[in-house]
C-alpha positions, 0 to 999 in steps of 0.5 A: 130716203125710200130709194136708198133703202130699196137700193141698199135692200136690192145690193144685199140681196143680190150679193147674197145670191152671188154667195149662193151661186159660188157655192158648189151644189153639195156646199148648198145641200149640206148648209140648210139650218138642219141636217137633211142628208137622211132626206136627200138619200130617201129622195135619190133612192130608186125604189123611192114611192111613187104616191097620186095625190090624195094617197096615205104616206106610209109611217115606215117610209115617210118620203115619196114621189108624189104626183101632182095635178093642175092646182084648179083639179088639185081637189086639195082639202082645205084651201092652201094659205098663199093663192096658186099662181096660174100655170102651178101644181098642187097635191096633197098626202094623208098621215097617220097621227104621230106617236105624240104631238110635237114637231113635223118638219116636211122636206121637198125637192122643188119649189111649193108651198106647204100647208099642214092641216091636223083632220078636221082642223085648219092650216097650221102656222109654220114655224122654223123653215130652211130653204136653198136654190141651187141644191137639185135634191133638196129645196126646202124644210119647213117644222111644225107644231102638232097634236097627236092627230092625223095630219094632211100635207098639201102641197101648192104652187109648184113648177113640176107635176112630181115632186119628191116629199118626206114628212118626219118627225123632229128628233 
């Protein structure tokens, strides 16, 4: 019975990912759970900021290009909730404390996992996320839930040592 589960498991997934990569590039961009077109504009855009970790994301432009370290210098001030793979990389970015709590969504270009952190407070659970492989802009979209406090974004377990970030508030 576990093996037909496993093998049944395996096919629907595999048939999920044959959908994926019949779809065109721009069909993937444009199918995440919510629209990111602004997201994907700030991300092309050439004057787009290029931020080391550690640096404040500004609140008029809340996307950057953001350098990465090795996840064993990442120096990332709290510890990320899923362990870095060998070989990935890790950074992170400070925010001014939203107008009033309520949700965050953080959008990358590439693979990582994201933590958000209010100051002086652990990692927050996320809640609603949307993803696509097969979008060169655009990867991921994780919300969250926040206060009325300053916040910190890390990114871990990335692939590439820049990676394109926006941290927005959910309209």
């Amino acid at each position: 019975m576990r093996t037909f589960i496993a093998l049944l498991l395996a096919l629907l997934c595999g048939t999920a990912q044959a959908q994926d990569a019949a779809k065109s590039e721009a069909e993937l961009c444009a199918s995440f759970d919510w629209p990111l077109a602004r997201e994907a504009a700030w991300f092309s855009a050439p004057d787009l900021p290029v931020l080391a970790s550690g640096s404040s994301l500004p609140a008029d432009r809340p996307a950057a290009s953001l350098t990465l370290k090795p996840s064993t210098e990442a120096g990332l001030p709290l510890a990320p909730s899923r362990a870095p793979k060998p070989g990935t990389f890790a950074g992170f970015v400070r925010l001014a404390a939203p107008a009033a709590p309520g949700q965050v969504q953080v959008t990358l270009s590439g693979e990582g996992w994201i933590d958000v952190a209010e100051a002086g407070g652990a990692v927050l659970k996320p809640g609603a996320h949307s993803g696509r492989k097969g979008c060169g802009s655009l990867r991921k979209s994780v919300r969250f839930s926040v206060g009325a406090k300053p916040l910190v974004v890390s990114v871990s377990n990335a692939t590439v040592e820049t990676i394109r970030i926006a941290v927005t508030p959910v309209d």
